[in-house]
C-alpha positions as a printed NumPy array, in Angstrom:
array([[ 76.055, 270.442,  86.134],
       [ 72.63 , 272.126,  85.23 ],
       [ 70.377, 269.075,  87.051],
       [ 72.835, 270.024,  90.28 ],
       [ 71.906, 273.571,  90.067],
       [ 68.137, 272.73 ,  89.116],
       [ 67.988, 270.815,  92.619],
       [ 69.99 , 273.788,  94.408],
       [ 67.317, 275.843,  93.14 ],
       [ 64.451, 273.721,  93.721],
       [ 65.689, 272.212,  97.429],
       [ 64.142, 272.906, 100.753],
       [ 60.084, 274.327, 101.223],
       [ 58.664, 277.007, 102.057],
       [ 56.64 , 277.363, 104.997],
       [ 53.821, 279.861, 105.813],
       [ 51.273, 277.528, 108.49 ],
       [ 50.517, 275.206, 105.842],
       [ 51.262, 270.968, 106.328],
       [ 51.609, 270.241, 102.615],
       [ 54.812, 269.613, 101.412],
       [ 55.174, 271.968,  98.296],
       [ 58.354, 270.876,  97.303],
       [ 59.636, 274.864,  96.727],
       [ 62.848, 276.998,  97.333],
       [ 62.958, 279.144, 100.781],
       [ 62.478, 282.219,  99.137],
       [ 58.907, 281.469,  97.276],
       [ 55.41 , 281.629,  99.718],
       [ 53.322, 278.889,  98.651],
       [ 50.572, 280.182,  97.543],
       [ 47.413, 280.038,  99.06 ],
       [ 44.738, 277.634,  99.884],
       [ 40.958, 278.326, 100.415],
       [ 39.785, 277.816, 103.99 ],
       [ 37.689, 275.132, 103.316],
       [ 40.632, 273.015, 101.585],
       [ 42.535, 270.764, 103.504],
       [ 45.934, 270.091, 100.898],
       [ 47.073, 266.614, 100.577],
       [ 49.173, 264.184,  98.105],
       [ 45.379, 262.082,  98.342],
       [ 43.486, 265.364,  96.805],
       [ 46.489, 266.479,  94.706],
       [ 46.31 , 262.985,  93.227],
       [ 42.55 , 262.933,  92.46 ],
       [ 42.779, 265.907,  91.258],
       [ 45.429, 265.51 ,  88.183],
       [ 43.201, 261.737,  87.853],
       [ 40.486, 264.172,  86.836],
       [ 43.137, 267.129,  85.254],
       [ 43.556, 264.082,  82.452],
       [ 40.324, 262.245,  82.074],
       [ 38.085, 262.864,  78.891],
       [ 35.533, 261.664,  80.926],
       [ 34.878, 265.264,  82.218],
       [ 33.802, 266.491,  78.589],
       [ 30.304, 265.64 ,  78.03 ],
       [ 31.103, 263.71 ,  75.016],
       [ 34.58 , 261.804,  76.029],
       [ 36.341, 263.866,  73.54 ],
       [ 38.464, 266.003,  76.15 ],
       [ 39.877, 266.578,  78.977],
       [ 41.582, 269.829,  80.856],
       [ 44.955, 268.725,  79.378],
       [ 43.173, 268.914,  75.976],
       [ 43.509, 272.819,  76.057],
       [ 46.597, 273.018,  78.785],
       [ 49.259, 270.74 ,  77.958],
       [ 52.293, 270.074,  79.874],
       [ 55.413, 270.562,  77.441],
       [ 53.392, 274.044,  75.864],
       [ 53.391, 275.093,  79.553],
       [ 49.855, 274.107,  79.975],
       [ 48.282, 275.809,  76.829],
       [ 47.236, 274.555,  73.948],
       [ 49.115, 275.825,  70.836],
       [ 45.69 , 277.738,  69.763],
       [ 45.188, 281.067,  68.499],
       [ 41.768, 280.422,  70.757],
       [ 40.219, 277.528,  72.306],
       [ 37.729, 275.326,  71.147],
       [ 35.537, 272.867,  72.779],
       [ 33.532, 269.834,  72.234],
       [ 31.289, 271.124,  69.596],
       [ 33.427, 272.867,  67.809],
       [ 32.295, 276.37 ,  68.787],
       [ 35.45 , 278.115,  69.161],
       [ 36.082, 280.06 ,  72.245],
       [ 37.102, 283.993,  72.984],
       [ 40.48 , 283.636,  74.456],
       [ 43.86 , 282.349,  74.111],
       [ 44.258, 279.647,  76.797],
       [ 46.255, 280.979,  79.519],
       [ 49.364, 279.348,  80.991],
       [ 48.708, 277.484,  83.885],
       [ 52.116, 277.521,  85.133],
       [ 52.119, 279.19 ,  88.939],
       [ 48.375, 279.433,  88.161],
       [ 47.732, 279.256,  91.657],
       [ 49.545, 283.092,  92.593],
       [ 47.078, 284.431,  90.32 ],
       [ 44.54 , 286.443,  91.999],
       [ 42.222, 286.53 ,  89.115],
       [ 41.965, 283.579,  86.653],
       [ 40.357, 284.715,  83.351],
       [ 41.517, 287.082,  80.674],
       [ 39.02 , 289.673,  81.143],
       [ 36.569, 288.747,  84.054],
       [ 38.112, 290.505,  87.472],
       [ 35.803, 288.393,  89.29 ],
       [ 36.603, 285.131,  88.669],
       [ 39.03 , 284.605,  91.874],
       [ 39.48 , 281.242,  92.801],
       [ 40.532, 278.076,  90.955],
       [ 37.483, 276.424,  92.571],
       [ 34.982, 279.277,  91.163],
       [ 36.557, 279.171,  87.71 ],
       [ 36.712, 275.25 ,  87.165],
       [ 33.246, 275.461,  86.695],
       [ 33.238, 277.891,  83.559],
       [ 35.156, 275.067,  81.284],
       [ 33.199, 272.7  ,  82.834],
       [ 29.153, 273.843,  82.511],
       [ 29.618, 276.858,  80.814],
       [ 27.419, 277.559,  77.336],
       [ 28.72 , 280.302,  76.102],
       [ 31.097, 279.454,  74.494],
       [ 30.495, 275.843,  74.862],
       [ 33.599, 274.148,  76.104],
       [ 33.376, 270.515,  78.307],
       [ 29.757, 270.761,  77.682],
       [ 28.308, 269.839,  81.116],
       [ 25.551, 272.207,  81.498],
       [ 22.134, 270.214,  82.548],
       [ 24.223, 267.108,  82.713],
       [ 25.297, 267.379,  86.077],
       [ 24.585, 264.413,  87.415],
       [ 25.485, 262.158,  84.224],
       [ 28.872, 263.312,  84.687],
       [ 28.995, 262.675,  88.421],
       [ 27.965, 258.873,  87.905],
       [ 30.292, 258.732,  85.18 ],
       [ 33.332, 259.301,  87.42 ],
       [ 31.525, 257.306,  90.106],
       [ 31.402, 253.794,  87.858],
       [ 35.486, 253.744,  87.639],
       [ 36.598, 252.096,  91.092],
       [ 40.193, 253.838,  91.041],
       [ 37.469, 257.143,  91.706],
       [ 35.391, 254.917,  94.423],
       [ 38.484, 254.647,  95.891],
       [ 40.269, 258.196,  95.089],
       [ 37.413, 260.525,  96.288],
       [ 37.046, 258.216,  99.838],
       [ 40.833, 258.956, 100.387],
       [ 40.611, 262.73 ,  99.663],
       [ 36.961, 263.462, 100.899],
       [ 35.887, 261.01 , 103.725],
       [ 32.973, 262.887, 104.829],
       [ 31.907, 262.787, 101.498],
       [ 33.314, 260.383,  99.094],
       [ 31.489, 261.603,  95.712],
       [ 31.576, 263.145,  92.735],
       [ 30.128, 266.62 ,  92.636],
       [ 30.727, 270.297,  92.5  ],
       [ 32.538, 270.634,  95.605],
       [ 34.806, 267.522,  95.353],
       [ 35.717, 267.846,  91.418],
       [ 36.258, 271.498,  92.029],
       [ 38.153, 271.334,  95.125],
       [ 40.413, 268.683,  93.778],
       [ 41.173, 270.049,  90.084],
       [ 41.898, 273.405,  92.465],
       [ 44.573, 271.447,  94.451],
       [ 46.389, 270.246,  91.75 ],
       [ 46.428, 272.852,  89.472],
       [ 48.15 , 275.11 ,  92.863],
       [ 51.226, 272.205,  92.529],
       [ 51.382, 273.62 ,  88.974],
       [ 55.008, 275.716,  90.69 ],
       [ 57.362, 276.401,  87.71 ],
       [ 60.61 , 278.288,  89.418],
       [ 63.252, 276.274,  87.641],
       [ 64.408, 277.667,  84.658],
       [ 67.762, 279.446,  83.687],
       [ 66.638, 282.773,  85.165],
       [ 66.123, 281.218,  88.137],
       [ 68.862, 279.269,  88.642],
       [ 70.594, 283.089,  87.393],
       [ 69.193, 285.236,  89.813],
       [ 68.161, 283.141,  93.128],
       [ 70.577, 280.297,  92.708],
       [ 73.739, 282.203,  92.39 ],
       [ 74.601, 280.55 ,  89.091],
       [ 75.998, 283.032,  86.91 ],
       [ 76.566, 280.325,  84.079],
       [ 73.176, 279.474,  83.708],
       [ 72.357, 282.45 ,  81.334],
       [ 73.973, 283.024,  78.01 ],
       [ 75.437, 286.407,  77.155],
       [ 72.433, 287.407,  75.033],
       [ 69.894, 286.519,  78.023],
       [ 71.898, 288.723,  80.382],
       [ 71.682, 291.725,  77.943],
       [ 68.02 , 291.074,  76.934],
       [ 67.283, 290.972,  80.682],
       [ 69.03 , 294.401,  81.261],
       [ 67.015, 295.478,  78.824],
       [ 63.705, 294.019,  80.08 ],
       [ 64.065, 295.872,  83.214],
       [ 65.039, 299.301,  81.545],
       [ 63.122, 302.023,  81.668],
       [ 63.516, 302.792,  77.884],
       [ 61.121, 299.448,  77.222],
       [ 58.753, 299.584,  80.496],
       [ 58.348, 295.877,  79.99 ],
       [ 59.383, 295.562,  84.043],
       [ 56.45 , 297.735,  84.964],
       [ 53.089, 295.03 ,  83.929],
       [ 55.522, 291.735,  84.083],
       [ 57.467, 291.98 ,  87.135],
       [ 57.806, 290.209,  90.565],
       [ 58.299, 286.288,  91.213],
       [ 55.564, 285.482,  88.043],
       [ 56.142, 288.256,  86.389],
       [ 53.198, 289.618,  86.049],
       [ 50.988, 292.549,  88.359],
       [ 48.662, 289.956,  89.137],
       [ 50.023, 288.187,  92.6  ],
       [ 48.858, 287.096,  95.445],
       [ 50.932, 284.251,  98.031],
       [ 49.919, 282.762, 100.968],
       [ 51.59 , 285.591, 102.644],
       [ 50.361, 288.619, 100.941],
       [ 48.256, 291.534, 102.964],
       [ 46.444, 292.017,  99.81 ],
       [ 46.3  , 290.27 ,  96.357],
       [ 47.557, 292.587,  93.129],
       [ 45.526, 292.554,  90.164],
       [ 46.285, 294.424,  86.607],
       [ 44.738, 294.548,  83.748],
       [ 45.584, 296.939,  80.983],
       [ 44.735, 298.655,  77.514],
       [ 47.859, 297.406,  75.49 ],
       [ 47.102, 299.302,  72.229],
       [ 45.679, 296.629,  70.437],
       [ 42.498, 298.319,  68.866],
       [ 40.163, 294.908,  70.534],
       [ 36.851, 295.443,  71.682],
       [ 35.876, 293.657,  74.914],
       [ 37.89 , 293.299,  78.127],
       [ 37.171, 294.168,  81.726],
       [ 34.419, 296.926,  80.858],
       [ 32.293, 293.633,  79.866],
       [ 32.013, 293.174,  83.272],
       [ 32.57 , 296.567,  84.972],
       [ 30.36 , 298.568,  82.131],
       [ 32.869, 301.43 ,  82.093],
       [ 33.213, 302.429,  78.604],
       [ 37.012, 303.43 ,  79.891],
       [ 37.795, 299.694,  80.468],
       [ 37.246, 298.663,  76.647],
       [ 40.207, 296.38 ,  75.317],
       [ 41.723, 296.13 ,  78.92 ],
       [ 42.965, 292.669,  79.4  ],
       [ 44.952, 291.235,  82.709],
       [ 48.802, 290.541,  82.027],
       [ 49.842, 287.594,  81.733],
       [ 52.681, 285.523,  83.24 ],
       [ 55.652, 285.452,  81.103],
       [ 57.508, 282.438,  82.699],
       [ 57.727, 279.66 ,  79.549],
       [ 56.467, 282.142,  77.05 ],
       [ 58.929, 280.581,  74.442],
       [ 56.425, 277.679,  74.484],
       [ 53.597, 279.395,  74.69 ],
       [ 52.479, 280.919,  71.484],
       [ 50.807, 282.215,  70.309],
       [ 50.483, 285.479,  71.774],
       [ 47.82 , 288.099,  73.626],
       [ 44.471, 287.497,  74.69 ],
       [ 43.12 , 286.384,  71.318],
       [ 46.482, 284.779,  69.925],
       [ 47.014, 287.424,  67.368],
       [ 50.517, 287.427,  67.427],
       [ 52.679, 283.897,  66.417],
       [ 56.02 , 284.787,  67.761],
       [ 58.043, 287.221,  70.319],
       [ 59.557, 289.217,  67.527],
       [ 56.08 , 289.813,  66.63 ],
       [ 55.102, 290.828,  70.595],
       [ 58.018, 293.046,  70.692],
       [ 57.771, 295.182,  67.564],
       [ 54.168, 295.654,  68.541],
       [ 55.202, 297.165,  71.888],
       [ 57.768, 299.32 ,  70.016],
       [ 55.778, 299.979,  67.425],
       [ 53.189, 301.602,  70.774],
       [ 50.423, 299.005,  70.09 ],
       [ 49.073, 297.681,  66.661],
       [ 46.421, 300.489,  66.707],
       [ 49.009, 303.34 ,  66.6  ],
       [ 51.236, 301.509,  64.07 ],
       [ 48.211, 301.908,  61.559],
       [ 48.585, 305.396,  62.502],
       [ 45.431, 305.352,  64.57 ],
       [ 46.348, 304.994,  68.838],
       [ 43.683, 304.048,  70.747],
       [ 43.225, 307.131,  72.945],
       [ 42.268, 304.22 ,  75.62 ],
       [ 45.569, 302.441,  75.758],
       [ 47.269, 302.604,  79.05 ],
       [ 49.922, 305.442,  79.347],
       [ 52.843, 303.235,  79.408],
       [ 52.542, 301.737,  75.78 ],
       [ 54.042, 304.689,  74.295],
       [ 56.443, 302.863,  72.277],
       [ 60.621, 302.718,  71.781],
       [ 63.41 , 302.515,  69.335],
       [ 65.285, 299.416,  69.754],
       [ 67.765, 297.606,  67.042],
       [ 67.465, 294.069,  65.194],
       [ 70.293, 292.972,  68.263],
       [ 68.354, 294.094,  70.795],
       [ 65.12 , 292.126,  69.753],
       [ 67.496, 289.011,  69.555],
       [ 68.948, 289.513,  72.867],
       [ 65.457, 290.501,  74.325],
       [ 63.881, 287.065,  72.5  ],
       [ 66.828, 285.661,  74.517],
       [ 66.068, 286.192,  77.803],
       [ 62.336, 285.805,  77.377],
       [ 63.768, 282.086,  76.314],
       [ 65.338, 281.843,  79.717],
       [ 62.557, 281.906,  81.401],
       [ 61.598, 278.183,  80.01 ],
       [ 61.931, 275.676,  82.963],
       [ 62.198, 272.456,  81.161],
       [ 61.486, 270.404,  84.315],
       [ 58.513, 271.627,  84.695],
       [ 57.487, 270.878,  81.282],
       [ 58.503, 267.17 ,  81.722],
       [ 58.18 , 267.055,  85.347],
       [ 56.329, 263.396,  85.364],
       [ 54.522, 264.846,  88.848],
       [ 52.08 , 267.309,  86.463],
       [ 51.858, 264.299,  83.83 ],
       [ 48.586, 262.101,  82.822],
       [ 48.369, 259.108,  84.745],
       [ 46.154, 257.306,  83.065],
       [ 47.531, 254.295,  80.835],
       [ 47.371, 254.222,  77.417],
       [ 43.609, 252.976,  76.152],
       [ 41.719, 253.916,  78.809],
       [ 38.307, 255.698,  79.228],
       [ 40.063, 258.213,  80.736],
       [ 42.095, 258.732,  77.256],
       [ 39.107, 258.049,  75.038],
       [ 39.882, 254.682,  74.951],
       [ 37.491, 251.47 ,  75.768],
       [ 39.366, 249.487,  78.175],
       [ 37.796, 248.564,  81.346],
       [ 38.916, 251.038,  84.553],
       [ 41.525, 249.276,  86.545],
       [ 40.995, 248.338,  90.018],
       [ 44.033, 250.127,  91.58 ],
       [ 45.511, 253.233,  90.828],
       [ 46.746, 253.495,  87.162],
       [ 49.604, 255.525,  88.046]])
């Protein structure tokens, strides 16, 4: 019953100009695609090749997947990141799930817009250390260039220029991360598929709740992702937010702005498969949703210690709420889990078991592992 309304939801694709078969319900845009990339199942492909491959790390220890995996909803299970030499990062990895509606891609830097732009922080960037490229540019290039499944892969998505480098890795982790659609869980199949089995009870009075003006929850996480940062292949303008949540953290958005005012703002994050996700806020301070919740009711950890950050954004003023409503709030926050996406063997690793690709020593194939 719940696979036939998982394909109700999921049938048909949306169309805004754009060949590529997204493999979405009417009512979701895709999102959208630079100018200067062309989508394709050949780049899509290449692109989760390279998703998976430890290869990209500059000591074959891991991957992309290594810090966004499928069944947490593309994190990692991490209070905060850490990369190949241990150095542990800032930030909570984000979800990558509808990753590609997001109009800004980091936790605190506004001007990091474009998957291309920010694949090459993980990649080369020093501080913190995290794939541990930088200065070994072209070490990793040949690297990928010595497997012939890639001799092969980056002819079919790049034949004016069928190598590894900054343009083709980018372009190609870009494309498949923008396939990274997650629209099938129970709320969806709830609210745009018409079936009014799909959530329990609980989830229906949680939800009721969610969008109630007594929590303000609606007002940051809201719209198809919801969260206020959006932007689809057919939107005038892309929405950004990033807010002051009462958490007492330095840091944030006036890192980059140098407005003293933007101290401990942070962008909101997409709530879709936040069951799976924790833990919780930009530096994975929190372990569960009860936790999340009480701190928003509370009006932010810094005025539960009986000192509010006069910085925190107006609408964290906090709210009574009883032991039921947490449960039925935890509820619906659990129906927004899409199981098929977590599983979904189109966002998978291709590469088989023992391969360079996995750390392993076996010798590349010479066709497609997949």
């Amino acid at each position: 019953m719940r696979a036939v309304a998982l394909a109700a939801v999921l049938s048909g694709a949306a169309s805004a100009g754009l060949a590529y078969d997204w493999a979405i319900p009417d009512w979701l845009p895709p999102p959208p695609v630079p100018g200067d990339v062309t989508m394709n199942d050949a780049l899509v492909d290449l692109g989760r090749h390279l998703f998976y491959d430890q290869r990209l790390s500059a000591d074959g220890s891991m991957s992309c997947a290594s810090c966004h995996e499928q069944a947490r909803a593309f994190t990692d299970g991490r209070a905060v990141s850490v990369g190949v030499t241990g150095q542990a990062g800032g930030f909570n990895a984000p979800s990558l799930a509808n990753v590609g509606y997001l109009p800004t891609l980091t936790w605190a830097n506004p001007m990091v817009d474009s998957l291309e732009f920010h694949a090459l922080i993980p990649l080369f960037g020093e501080d913190p250390v995290e794939m541990g490229n930088a200065g070994l540019e072209t070490a990793l290039f040949a690297r990928l260039m010595e497997d012939a499944l890639y001799q092969d892969a980056f002819a079919a998505a790049f034949p004016d220029r069928p190598q590894a480098d900054l343009y083709t890795i980018t372009r190609a982790l870009g494309a498949f991360q923008r396939t990274l659609i997650s629209v099938g869980s129970p709320y969806d199949q709830f609210v745009y598929g018409g079936d009014r089995s799909a959530m329990t009870d609980a989830a229906v009075r949680g939800m009721d709740l969610f969008f109630d003006h007594r929590t303000e929850c609606y007002h940051c996480h809201l719209g198809l992702n919801f969260t206020n940062n959006l932007v689809t292949s057919r939107s005038a303008m892309p929405e950004t937010g990033f807010h002051n949540t009462g958490l007492g953290a330095e840091g944030g958005t006036s890192e980059f702005t140098l407005n003293p005012r933007d101290r401990g703002r942070f962008r909101t994050p997409t709530l879709r498969n936040v069951a799976v996700t924790a833990p919780y806020m930009h530096d994975g301070r929190f372990q569960t949703l009860e936790q999340v919740i009480r701190h928003y009711a509370a009006g932010g950890e810094a005025a539960r210690l009986g000192q509010p950050d006069p910085l925190r954004d107006p609408l964290i003023v906090g709210f009574q709420i009883t032991e039921a409503e947490i449960a039925d709030l935890i509820a619906f926050l659990q129906s927004l889990t899409d199981e098929y996406f977590l599983t979904d063997p189109a966002f998978a690793n291709p590469w088989p078991e023992g391969h360079l690709a996995n750390g392993g020593d076996a010798t590349p194939p010479e066709t497609d592992p997949s």
